[in-house]
N, C-alpha and C positions, 0 to 999 in steps of 0.2 A: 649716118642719119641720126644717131644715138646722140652722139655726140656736140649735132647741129641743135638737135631740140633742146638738149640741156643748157647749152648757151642762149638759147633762142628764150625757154623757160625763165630762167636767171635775168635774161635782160629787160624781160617784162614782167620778172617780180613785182615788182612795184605800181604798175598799173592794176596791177590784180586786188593788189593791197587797200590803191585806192575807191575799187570798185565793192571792194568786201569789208572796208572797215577794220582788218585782222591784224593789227599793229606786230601782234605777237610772232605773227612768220615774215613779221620786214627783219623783227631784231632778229630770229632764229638765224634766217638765210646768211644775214652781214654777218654772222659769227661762224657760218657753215664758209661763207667766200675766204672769211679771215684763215681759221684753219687751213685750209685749201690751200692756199698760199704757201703757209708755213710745209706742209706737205708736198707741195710742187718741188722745194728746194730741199729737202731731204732726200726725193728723190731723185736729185742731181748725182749726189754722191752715194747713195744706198742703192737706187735701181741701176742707173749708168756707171758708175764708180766703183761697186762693190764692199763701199765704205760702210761698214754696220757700225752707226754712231748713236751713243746710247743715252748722247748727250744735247740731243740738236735743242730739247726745249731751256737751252741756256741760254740761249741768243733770245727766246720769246719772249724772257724775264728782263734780259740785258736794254734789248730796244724798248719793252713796256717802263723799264726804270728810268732808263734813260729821259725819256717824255717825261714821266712824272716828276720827276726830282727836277728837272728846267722848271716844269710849272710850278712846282712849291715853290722855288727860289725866284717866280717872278716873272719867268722868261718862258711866255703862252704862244708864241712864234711860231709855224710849223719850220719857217725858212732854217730858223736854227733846230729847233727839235729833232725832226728827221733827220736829218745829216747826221746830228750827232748821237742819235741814236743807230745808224749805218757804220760809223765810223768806229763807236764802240762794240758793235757787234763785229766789224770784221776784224776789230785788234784783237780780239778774245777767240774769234776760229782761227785768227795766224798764230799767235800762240798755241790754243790749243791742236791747232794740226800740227805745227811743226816741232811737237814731239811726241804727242799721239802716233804720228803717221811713222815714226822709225820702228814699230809695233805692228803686228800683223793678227789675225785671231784674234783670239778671249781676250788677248792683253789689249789690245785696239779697243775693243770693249768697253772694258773695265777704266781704262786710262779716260776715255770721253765721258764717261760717269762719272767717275772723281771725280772731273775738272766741272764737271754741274753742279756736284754733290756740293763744292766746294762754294759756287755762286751762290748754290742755294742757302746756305749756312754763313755769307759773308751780307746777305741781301737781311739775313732773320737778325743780324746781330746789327744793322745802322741803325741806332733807336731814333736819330732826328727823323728819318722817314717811315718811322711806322713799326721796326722790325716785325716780328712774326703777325701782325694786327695790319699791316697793308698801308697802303698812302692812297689816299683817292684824289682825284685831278675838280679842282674848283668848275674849269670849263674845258673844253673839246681843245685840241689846236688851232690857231688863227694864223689865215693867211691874207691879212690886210684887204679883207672884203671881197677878193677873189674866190675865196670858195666857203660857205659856208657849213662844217662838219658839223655843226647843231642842228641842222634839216637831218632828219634820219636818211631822208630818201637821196637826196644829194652823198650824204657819208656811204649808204650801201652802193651808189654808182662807183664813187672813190673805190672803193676797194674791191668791185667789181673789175673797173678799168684796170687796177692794179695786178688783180689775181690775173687778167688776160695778158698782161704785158709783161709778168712772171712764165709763164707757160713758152709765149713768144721767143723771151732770152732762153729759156732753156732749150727751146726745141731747136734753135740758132745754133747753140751752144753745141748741145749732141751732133749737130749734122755738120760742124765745121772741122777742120784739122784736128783741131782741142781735143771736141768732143769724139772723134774716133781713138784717138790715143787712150782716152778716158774708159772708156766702152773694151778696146784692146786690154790695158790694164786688168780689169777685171774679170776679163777673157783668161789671159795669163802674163803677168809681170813679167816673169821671167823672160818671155820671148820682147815683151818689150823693151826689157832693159836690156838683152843682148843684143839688139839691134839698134840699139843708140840712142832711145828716146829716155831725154833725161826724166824717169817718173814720178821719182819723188816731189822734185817740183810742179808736175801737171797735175799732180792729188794734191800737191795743197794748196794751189791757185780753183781748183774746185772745191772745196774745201772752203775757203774763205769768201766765195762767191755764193756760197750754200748758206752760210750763216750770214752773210751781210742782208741777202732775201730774207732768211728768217727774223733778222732783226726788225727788218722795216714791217714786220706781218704786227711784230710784237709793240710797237708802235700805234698801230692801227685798233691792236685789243687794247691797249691802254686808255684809245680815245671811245672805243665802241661800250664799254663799261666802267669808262672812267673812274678804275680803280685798279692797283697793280698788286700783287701781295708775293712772297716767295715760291708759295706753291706754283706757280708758273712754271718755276724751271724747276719743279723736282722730278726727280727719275721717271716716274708713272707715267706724265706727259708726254716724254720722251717715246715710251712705250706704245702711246698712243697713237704719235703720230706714224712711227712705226707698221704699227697694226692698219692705218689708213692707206701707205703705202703698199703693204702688203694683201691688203684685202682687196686695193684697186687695180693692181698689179704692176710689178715694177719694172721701172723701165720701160714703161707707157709715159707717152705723154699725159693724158686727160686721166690716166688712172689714179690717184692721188687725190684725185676730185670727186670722182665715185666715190674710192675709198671714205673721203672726209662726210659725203653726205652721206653715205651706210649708217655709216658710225654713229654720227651726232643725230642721225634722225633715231636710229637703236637706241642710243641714250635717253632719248626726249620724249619716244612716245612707248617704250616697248612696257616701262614698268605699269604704265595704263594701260595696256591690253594684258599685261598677265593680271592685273588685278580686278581687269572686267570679264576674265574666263574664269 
């Protein structure tokens, strides 16, 4: 029932919006659905997986760059943007899973932070786009008149549909061969891999499937604030979404989504209530 209303909520954000004039909770929400997203697919690998990756907001940065730098260079298409914002996000979780993942514990860790630590710091130092001062996007993505993401209210549908068809693949995900193998892993490796199931491969094909989702979230914040900067993908972010999974509970489906709106509504309104007591 909780669960029903919050989509049910969510889906008629925007009729509310319309009837109250409140611009300010269409932009909150599309930034709460975007996060969400980004945290659906962390907890791909972190609730189901048992992957503690301390690096996931590198794909945020990867896909938000990705967008931006097609559009400085001209190319304001979603048809190409996305894709290649997908594509580059999931070469950078196969790389970085498949040698992160020969690592177990603190080193799994530590190794997925580096390899953000290192985006972060490769993203501060391209001076054509902005380095540490950010690159901001002239207009939204264009999809030849098909959909127009310069309508707010059309963009938060987008990424609405989107954050539901994220939950979808992963709830698919978890309940199919894959995802029991994935869930057992986590359970314990060992007996998985003594029983034949090749695992290292099944964590980095989730793995890579975590970060391709978080690319295209990261894509989506690109166009919803049309502006990308490094901090995106530094550690703390990471952290965040972390804490969003964690505080929504992992290995929940819809948990992830609580967590993201705890969070960002804690953010947005708490320093006003401590400053009005």
């Amino acid at each position: 029932v909780v669960i029903a209303v919050l989509l049910l909520g969510l889906a008629l954000l925007p009729v509310y919006v319309s009837v109250t004039g409140n611009l300010f909770l269409l932009t909150l929400f599309t930034r709460i659905v975007i996060v969400a997203m980004a945290a659906v697919s962390l907890n791909l690998i972190l609730g189901y997986g048992g992957m503690m990756s301390f690096g996931h907001a590198a794909y945020l940065g990867i896909g938000g760059y990705a967008t931006a730098i097609l559009a400085f260079e001209g190319i304001t298409s979603g048809f190409v943007q996305w894709p290649v914002a997908l594509a580059a996000s999931a070469l950078f979780a196969l790389v970085v899973g498949a040698l992160s993942l020969r690592t177990r514990g603190v080193y799994f860790i530590m190794i997925t932070m580096a390899f953000a630590q290192m985006a972060y710091y490769v993203a501060s130092g391209m001076a054509r786009y902005g380095s540490d001062d950010g690159l901001g996007l002239d207009k939204r993505s264009q999809f030849g008149g098909l959909i127009n993401l310069s309508n707010k209210t059309t963009f938060y549908y987008v990424c609405f549909v989107l954050l539901c068809a994220s939950i979808l693949l992963v709830w698919r995900l978890t309940n199919s061969r894959f995802g029991m193998v994935l869930r057992g892993t986590r359970s314990n490796e060992t007996r998985m891999r003594a029983i034949g199931f090749p695992v290292y491969r099944y964590q980095l094909a989730g793995f890579v499937i975590a970060g391709t989702m978080c690319g295209l979230a990261g894509a989506l914040i690109a166009n919803h604030t049309e502006f990308v900067s490094p901090s995106m993908m530094f550690w703390t972010r990471s952290g965040d979404l972390i804490v969003m999974v964690v505080l929504g509970g992992m290995g929940t489906l819809f948990g992830p989504v609580f967590g993201a709106l705890a969070l960002l509504f804690l953010e947005q309104f708490l320093p006003a209530l401590i400053s009005a007591v």
